[in-house]
VOPAGU-2260 file (C-alpha; in pm, 1 decimal, decimal comma):
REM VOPAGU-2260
SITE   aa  ch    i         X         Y         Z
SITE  UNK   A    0    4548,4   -1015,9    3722,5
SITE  UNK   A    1    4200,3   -1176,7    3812,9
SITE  UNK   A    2    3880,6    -924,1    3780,7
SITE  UNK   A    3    3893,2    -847,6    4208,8
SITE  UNK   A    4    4269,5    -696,4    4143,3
SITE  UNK   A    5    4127,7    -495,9    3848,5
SITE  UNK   A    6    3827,3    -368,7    4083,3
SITE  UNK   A    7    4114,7    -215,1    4323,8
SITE  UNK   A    8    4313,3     -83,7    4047,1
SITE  UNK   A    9    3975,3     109,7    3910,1
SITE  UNK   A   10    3906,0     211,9    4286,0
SITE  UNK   A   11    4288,8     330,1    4343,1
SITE  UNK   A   12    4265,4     547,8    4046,4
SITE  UNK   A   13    3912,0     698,6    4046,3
SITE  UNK   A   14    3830,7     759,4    4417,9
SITE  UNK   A   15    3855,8    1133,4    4348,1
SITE  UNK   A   16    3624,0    1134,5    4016,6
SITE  UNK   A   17    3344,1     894,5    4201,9
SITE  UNK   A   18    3197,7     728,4    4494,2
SITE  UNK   A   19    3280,6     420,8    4613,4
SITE  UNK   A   20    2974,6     243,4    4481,9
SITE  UNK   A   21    2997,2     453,9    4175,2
SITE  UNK   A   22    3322,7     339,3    4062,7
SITE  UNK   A   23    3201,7     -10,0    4120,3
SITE  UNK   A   24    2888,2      47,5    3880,9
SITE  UNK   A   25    3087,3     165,1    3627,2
SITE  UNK   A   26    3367,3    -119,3    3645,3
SITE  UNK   A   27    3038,0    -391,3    3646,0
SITE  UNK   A   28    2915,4    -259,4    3353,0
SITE  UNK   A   29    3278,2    -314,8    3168,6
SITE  UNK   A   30    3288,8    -610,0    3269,9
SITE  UNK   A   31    2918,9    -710,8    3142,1
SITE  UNK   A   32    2959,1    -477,1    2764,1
SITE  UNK   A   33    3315,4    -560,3    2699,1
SITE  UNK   A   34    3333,3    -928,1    2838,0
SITE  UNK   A   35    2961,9   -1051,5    2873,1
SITE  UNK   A   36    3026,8   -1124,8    3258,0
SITE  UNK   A   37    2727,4   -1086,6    3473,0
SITE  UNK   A   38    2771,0    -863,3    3857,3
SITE  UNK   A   39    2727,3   -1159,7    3977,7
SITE  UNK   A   40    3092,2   -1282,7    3881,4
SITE  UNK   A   41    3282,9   -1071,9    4105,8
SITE  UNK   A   42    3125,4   -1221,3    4457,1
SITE  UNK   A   43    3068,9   -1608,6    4320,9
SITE  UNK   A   44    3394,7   -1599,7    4109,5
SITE  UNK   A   45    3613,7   -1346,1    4204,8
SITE  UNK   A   46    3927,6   -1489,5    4086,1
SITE  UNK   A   47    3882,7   -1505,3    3733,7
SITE  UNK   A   48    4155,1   -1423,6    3552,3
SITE  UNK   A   49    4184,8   -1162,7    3296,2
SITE  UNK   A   50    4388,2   -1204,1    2983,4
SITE  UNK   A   51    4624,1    -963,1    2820,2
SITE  UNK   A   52    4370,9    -833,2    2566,7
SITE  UNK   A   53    4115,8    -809,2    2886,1
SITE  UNK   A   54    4337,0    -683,7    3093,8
SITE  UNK   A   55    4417,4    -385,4    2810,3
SITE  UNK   A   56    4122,5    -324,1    2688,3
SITE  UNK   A   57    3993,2    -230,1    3039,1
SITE  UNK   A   58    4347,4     -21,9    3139,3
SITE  UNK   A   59    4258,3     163,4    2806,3
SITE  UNK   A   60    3891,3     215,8    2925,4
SITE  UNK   A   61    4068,6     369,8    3296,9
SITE  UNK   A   62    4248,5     593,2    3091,9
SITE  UNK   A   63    3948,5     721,9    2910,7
SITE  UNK   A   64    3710,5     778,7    3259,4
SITE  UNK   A   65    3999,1     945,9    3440,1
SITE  UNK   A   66    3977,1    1224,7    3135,3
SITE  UNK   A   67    3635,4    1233,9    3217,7
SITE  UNK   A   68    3508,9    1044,3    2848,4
SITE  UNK   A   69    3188,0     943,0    2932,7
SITE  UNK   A   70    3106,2     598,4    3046,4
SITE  UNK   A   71    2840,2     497,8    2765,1
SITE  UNK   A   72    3070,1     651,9    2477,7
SITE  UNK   A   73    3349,5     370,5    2598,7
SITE  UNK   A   74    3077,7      98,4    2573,3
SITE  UNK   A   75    2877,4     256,4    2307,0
SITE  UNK   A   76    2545,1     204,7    2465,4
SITE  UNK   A   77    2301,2     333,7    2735,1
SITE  UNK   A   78    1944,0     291,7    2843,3
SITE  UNK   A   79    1646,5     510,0    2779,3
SITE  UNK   A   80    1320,9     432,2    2864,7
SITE  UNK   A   81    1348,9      25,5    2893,1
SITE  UNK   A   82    1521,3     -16,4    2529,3
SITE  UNK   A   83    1911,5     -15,7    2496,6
SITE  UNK   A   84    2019,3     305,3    2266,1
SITE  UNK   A   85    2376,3     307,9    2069,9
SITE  UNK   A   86    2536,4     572,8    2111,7
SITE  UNK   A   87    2909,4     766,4    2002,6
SITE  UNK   A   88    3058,9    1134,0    2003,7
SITE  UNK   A   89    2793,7    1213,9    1724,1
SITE  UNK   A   90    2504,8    1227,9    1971,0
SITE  UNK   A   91    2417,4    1328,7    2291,5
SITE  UNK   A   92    2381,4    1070,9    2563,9
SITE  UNK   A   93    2001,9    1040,0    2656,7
SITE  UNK   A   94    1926,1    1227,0    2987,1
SITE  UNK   A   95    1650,3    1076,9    3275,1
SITE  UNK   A   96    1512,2    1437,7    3205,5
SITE  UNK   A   97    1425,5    1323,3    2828,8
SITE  UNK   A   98    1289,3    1001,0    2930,5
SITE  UNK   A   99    1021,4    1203,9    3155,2
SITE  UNK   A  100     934,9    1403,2    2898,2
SITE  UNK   A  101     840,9    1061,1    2620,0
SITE  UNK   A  102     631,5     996,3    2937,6
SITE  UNK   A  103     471,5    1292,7    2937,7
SITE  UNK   A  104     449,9    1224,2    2581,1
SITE  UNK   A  105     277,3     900,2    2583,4
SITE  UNK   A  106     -26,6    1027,9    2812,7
SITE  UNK   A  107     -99,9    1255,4    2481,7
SITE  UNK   A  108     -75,2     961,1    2220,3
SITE  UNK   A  109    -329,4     787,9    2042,5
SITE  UNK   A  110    -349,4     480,6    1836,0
SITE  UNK   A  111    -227,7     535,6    1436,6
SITE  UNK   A  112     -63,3     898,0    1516,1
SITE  UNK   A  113     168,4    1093,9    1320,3
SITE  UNK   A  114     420,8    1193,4    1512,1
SITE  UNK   A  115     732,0    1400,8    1420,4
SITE  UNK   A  116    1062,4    1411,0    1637,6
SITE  UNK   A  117    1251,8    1703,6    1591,2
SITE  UNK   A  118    1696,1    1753,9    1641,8
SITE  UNK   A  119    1627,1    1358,9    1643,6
SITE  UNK   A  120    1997,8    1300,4    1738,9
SITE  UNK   A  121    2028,3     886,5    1841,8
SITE  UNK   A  122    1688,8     878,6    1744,7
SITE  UNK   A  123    1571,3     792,9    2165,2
SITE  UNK   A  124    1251,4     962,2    2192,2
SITE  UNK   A  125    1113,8     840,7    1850,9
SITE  UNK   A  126    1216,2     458,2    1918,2
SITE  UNK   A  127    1075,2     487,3    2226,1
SITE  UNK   A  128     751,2     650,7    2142,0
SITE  UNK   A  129     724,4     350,7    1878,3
SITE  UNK   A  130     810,0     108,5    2113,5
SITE  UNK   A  131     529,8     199,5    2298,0
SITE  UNK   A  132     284,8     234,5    2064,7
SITE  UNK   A  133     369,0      33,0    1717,4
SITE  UNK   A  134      82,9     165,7    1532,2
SITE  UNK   A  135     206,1     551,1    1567,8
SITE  UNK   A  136     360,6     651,0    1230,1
SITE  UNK   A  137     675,6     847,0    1319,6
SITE  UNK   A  138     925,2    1057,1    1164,7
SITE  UNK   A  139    1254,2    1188,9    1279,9
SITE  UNK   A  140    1456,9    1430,1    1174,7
SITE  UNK   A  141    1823,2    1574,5    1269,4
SITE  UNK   A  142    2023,7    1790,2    1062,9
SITE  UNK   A  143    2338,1    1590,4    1139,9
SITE  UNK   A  144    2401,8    1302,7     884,4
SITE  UNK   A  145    2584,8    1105,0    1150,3
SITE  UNK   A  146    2343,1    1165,2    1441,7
SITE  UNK   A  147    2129,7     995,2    1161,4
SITE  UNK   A  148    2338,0     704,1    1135,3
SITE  UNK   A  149    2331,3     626,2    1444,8
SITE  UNK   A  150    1938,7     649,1    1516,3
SITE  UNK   A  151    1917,7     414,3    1129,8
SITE  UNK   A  152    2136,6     189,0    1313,9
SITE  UNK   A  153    1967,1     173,8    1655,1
SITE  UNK   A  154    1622,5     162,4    1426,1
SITE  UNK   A  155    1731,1    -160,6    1274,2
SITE  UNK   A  156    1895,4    -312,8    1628,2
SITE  UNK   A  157    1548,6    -246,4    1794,4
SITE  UNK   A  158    1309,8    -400,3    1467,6
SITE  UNK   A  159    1128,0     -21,2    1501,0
SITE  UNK   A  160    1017,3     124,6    1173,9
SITE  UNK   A  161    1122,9     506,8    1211,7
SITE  UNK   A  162    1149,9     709,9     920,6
SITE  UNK   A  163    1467,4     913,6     888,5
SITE  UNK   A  164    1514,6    1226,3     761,4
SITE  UNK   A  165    1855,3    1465,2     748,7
SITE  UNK   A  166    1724,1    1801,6     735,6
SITE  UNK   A  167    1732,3    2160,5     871,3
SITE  UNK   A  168    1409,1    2187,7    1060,0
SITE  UNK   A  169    1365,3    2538,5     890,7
SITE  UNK   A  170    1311,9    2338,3     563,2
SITE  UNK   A  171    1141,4    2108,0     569,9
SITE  UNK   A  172     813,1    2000,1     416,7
SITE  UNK   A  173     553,2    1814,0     491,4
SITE  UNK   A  174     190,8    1840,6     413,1
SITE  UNK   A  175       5,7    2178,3     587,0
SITE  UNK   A  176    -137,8    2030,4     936,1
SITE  UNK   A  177    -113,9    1642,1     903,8
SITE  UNK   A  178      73,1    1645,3    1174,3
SITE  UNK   A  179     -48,6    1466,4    1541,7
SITE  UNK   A  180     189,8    1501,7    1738,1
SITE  UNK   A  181     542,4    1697,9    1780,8
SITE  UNK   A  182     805,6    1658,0    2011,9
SITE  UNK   A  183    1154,1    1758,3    2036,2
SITE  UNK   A  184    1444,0    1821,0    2287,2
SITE  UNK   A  185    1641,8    2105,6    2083,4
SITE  UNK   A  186    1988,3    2222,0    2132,1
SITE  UNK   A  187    1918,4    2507,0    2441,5
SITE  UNK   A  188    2226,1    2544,3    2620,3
SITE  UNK   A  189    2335,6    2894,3    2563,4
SITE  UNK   A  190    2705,5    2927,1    2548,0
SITE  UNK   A  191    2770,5    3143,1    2844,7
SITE  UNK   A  192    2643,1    2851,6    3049,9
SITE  UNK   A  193    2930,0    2672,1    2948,8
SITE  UNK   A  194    3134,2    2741,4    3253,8
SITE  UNK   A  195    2865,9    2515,6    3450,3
SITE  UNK   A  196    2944,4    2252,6    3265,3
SITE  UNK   A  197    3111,1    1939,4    3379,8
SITE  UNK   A  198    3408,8    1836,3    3126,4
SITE  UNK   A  199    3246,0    1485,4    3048,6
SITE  UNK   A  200    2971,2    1716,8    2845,6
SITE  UNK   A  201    3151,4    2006,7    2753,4
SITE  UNK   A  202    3475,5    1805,4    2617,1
SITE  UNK   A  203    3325,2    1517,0    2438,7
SITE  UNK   A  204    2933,0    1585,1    2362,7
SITE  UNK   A  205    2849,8    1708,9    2026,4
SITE  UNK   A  206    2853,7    2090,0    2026,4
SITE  UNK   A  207    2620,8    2099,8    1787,2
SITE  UNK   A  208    2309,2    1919,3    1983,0
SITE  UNK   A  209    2390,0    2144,5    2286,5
SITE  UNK   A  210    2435,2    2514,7    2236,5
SITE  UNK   A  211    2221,1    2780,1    2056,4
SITE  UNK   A  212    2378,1    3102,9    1886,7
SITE  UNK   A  213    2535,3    3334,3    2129,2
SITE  UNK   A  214    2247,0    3602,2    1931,9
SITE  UNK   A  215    1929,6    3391,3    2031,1
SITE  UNK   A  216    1910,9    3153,8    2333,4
SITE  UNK   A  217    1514,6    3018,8    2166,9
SITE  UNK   A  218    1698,3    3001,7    1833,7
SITE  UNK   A  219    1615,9    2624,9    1772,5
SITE  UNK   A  220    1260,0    2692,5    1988,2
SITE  UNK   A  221    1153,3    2955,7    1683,5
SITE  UNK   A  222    1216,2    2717,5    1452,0
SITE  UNK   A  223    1052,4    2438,2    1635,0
SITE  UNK   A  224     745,2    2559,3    1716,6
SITE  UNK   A  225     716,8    2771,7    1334,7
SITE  UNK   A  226     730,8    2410,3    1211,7
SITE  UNK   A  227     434,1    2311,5    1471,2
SITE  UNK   A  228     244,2    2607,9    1381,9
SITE  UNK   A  229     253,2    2537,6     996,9
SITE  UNK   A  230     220,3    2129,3    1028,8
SITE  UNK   A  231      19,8    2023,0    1327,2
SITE  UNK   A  232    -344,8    1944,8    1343,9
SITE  UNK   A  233    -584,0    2185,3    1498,0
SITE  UNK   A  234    -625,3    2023,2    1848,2
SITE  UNK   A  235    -212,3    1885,3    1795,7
SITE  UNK   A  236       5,4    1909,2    2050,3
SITE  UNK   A  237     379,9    1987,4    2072,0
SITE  UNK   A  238     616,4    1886,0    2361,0
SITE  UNK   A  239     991,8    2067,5    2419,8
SITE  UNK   A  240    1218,2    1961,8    2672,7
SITE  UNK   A  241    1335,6    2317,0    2777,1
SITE  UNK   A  242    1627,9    2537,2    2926,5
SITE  UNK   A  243    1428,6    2653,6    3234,4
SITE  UNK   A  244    1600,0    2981,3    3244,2
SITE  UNK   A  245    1422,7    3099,8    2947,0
SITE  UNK   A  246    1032,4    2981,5    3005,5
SITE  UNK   A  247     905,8    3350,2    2969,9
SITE  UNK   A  248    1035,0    3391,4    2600,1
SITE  UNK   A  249     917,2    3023,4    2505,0
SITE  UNK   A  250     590,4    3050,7    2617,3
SITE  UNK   A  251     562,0    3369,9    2477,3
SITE  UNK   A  252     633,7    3280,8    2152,6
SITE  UNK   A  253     393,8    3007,9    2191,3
SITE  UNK   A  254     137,5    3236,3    2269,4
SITE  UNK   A  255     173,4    3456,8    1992,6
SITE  UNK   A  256     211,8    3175,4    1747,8
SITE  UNK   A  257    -150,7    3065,7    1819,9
SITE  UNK   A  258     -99,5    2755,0    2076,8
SITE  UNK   A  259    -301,9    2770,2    2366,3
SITE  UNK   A  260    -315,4    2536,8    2667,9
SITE  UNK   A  261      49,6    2594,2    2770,0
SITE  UNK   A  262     113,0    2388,2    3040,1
SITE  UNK   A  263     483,6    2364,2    3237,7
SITE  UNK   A  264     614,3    2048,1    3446,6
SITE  UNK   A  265     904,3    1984,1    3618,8
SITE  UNK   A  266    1146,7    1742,2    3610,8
SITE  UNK   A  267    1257,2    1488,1    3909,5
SITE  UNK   A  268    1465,9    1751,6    4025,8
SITE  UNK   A  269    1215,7    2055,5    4079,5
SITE  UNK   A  270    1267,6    2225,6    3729,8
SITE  UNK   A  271    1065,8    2349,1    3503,3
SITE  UNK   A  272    1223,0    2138,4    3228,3
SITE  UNK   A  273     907,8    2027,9    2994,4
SITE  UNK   A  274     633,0    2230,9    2822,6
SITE  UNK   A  275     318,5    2124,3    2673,7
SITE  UNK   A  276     122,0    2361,2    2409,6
SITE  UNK   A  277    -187,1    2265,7    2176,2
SITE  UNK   A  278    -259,5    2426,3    1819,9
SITE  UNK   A  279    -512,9    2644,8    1855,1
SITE  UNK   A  280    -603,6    2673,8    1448,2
């Protein structure tokens, strides 16, 4: 079977998961992790021939999207924010959401910062705040030993020197307000919200870097911005990427936890996703 008879066969069987030009997208970018063939290949050379190890490999990819495993778990990469991430079932998959909030980010960052990433999972926002900005010093921290495997190994890929740290954020230490900068995108999904969720997260993303207790939906929030209060700078700012269904609690507890300037900003699809709070003292 040449790699135009494949395209059909990945068109046949996911017209009803995907548009037309999605299902294309997605069979391109097999074709380019698994084989090294450039988009190109299919209009200059469209009869190439697959072998039987091509040929399986991609019919045991098929099987995989049509139970809805996400596309960047089967190649074991994605992009975020210009760099190429690894990533596996022990992470989340970087959202565009996340990337506007490193932006956001950056506008904040100064030369030689110390900057702590919090729930750290692949290790995306750190790597790309260094990437940015070498001279930052930056620290990330996930209490999942293999979500930190996975941001050691995408550290070394990427030559960025991140230091890694498995930890509950309620424990660790660091020295009172040395801190620059803070940012984190916490788990904030709260579990009744599960029946909004498409099977490709619910079924194969880690549990653990989505919901919050069914008792607290700002569970990982308290602890997030207790850690900001004891450890930032006076003037320091922290950035969350948020669940916009609970803004009034989070910036409450900002508010009472001595952070002024509270600012809110949407993402590219009109919601309040991303908040912005300085230390006050």
């Amino acid at each position: 079977m040449n790699i135009l008879e494949f395209r059909s066969l990945f068109r046949k069987n996911l017209f009803s998961k995907f548009e037309l030009n999605e299902i294309d997208f997605i069979y391109k970018n097999l074709l380019k992790s698994f084989f090294c063939f450039e988009p190109t290949v299919l209009g200059l050379n469209p009869k190439t021939n697959l072998n039987k190890t091509q040929q399986s490999k991609l019919n045991h990819a098929l099987s995989l999207i049509k139970k809805d495993y996400p596309i960047q778990y089967i190649t074991g990469t994605t992009k975020f924010h210009d760099i190429e991430i690894l990533v596996n079932s022990n992470v989340l998959i970087p959202r565009p959401e996340t990337e506007e909030l490193v932006n956001w980010a950056i506008e904040s960052i100064k030369d030689d910062y110390n900057i702590y990433d919090l729930c750290t999972g692949s290790g995306c926002i750190a790597l790309a705040l260094k990437k940015n900005n070498p001279s930052i010093t930056l620290t990330g921290i996930d209490i999942s030993k293999k979500a930190i495997s996975v941001a050691k190994k995408n550290s070394q890929n990427l030559n960025l020197q991140v230091n890694w740290i498995i930890q509950d954020i309620n424990k660790i230490n660091t020295n009172k307000s040395s801190i620059d900068l803070i940012i984190s995108n916490p788990p904030y999904v709260y579990p009744t919200e599960r029946k909004n969720m498409h099977p490709r997260v619910l079924d194969y993303e880690p549990s653990i870097a989505l919901f919050t207790p069914i008792s607290d939906p700002i569970y990982y929030y308290r602890f997030c911005i207790s850690f900001a209060k004891k450890s930032l700078r006076t003037g320091g700012k922290l950035f969350l990427e948020i669940n916009p269904n609970y803004i009034d609690e989070i910036e409450n507890l900002l508010m009472k936890s001595n952070f002024s300037n509270v600012i809110l900003k949407r993402d590219f699809n009109g919601k309040k996703r991303m908040i912005r709070a300085e230390k006050y003292e």
